[in-house]
Residue, then its C-alpha position, 0 to 999 in steps of 0.5 A: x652885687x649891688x649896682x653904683x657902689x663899685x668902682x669902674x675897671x677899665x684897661x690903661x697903660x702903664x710906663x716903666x721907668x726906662x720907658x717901655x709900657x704894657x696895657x692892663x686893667x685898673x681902676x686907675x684913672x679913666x679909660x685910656x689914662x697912663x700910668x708913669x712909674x717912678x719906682x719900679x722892679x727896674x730901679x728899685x734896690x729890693x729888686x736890684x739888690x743895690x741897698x746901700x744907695x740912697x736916692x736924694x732928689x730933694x736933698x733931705x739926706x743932707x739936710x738930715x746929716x747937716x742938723x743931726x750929724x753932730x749927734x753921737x754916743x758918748x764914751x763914758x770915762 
């Protein structure tokens, strides 16, 4: 391998979503660095199979109805 071309991999911890951790090895960051998780197997819906809800945190799902909520297929006479 050639030497200064690879990156350092080094052991951090990463945060789940309801707060437990565990210690692993990346490339992430720097020693000793954490990871918090936003989404993880806990709170995902591929993994908690709840795929009909939808997270809005910035309020886009309701600015997309507000202005496109109007648009439908037409019935032709």
């Amino acid at each position: 391998m050639k030497d200064g071309i690879h990156p350092d991999y080094h052991t951090i911890t990463v945060v789940m979503t309801d707060g437990k951790s565990f210690t692993t090895r990346s490339t992430y960051g720097k020693e000793g660095d954490k990871l918090s998780l936003d989404i993880d197997p806990l709170s995902h819906p591929a993994w908690t199979g709840a795929g009909g809800r939808l997270i809005d945190s910035a309020g886009q799902v309701a600015k997309f109805a507000k202005r496109f909520g109007g648009i439908g297929l037409k019935k032709q006479s």
